[in-house]
KOLBA-837501 format. One record per residue (C-alpha): residue number from 1; residue in three letters; x, y, z. Coordinates in steps of 0.25 Angstrom, whole numbers, plus 5000, padded with zeros to 4 digits. Example, Ala and Ser with C-alpha at 12.3 -4.5 7.8 and 13.67 -1.06 7.14 Angstrom:
   nr  rest     X     Y     Z
    1   ALA  5049  4982  5031
    2   SER  5055  4996  5029
***
This chain:
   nr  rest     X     Y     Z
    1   UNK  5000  5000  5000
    2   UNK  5005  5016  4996
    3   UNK  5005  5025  5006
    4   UNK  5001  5038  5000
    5   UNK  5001  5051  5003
    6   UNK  4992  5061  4998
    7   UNK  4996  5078  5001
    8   UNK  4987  5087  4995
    9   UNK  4982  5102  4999
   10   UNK  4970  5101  4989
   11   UNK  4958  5092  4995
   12   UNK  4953  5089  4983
   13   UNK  4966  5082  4976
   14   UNK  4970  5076  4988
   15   UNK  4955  5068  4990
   16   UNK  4956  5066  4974
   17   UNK  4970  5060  4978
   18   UNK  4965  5052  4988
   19   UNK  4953  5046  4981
   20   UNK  4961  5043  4970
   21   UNK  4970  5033  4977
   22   UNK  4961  5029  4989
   23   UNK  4954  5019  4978
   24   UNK  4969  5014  4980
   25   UNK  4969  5002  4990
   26   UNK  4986  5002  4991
   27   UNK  4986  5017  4995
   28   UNK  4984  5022  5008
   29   UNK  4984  5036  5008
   30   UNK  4986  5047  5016
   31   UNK  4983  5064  5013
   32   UNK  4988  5077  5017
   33   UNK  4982  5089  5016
   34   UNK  4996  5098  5011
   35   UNK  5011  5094  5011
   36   UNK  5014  5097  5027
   37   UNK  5001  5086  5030
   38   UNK  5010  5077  5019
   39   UNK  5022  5078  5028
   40   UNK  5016  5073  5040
   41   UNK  5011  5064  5032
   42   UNK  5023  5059  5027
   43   UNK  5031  5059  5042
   44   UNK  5018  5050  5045
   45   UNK  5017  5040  5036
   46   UNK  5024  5033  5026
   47   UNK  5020  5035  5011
   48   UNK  5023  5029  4999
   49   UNK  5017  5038  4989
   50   UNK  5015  5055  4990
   51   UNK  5006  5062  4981
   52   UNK  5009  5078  4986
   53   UNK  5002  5091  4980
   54   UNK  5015  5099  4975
   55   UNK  5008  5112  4981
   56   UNK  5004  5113  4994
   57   UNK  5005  5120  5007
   58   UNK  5014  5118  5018
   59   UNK  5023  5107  5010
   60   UNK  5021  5106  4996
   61   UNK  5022  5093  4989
   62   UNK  5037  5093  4986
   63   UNK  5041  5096  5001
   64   UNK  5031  5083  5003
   65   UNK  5037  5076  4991
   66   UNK  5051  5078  4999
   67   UNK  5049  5073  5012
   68   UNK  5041  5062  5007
   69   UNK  5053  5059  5001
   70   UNK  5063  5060  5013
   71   UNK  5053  5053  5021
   72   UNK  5053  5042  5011
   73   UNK  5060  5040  4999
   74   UNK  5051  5030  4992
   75   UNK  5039  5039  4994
   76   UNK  5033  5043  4980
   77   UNK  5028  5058  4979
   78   UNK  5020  5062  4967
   79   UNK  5019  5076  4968
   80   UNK  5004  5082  4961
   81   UNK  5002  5098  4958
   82   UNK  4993  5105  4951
   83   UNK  5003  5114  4948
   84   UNK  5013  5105  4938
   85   UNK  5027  5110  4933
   86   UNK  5037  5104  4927
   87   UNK  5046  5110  4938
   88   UNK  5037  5104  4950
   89   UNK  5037  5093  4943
   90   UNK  5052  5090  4941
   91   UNK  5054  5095  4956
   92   UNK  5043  5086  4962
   93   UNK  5050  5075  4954
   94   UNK  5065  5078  4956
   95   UNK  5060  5078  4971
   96   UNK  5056  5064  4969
   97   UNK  5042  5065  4965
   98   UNK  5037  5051  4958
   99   UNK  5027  5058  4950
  100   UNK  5020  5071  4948
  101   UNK  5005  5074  4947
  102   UNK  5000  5086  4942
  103   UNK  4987  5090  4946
  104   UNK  4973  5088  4943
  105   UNK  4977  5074  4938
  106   UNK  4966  5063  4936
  107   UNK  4966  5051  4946
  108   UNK  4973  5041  4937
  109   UNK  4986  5049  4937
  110   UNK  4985  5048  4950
  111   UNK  4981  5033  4950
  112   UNK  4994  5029  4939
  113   UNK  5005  5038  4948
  114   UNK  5000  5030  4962
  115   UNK  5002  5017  4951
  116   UNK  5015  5021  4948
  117   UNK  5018  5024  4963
  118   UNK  5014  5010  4966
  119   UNK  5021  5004  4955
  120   UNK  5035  5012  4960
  121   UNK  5033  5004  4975
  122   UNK  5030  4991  4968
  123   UNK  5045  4992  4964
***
């Protein structure tokens, strides 16, 4: 089973999030409401998979992206924004980002990068 964390500051994509991948029997997941609530998180619990909004108060998702990654190596991030450039894109990535969503995207974008998440641990 993933342990997946879910930080988000907009209700609305964070519960479109979370209703996507509850359908999900292997994921148990976990939310927070912006990127401070996502490092409590991640000191609390261990997690196999981060999907972080790139903007939003307090951390923003690069900062969660980071200590995500010092906490756990292995951890996969995928960084979503509705506000897409090359430039966060190649940061987000060169940060060790596994993937980068732009927002709005439909539910099977979503579906095929948690597939390809599962796919990287079944090595």
């Amino acid at each position: 089973m993933l342990k997946v964390l879910i930080a988000d500051d907009e209700p609305l994509m964070r519960n479109f999030i979370y209703t996507t991948l509850q359908k999900n029997k292997n994921l148990e997941l976990k939310l927070a409401e912006n990127g401070q609530g996502a490092f409590y998180l991640l000191h609390k619990y261990h997690f196999d998979l981060v999907l972080t909004d790139l903007k939003m108060p307090h951390k923003n998702g690069l900062e969660v992206l980071k200590e995500a990654k010092k906490i756990n190596p292995q951890t996969l991030v995928i960084i979503m924004t509705a506000f897409a450039s090359v430039e966060n894109a190649v940061e987000a990535m060169s940060q060790g980002a596994f993937n980068y969503l732009i927002k709005p995207f439909p539910p099977e974008s979503l579906e095929a990068i948690i597939q390809k998440a599962k796919e990287h641990f079944a090595l």
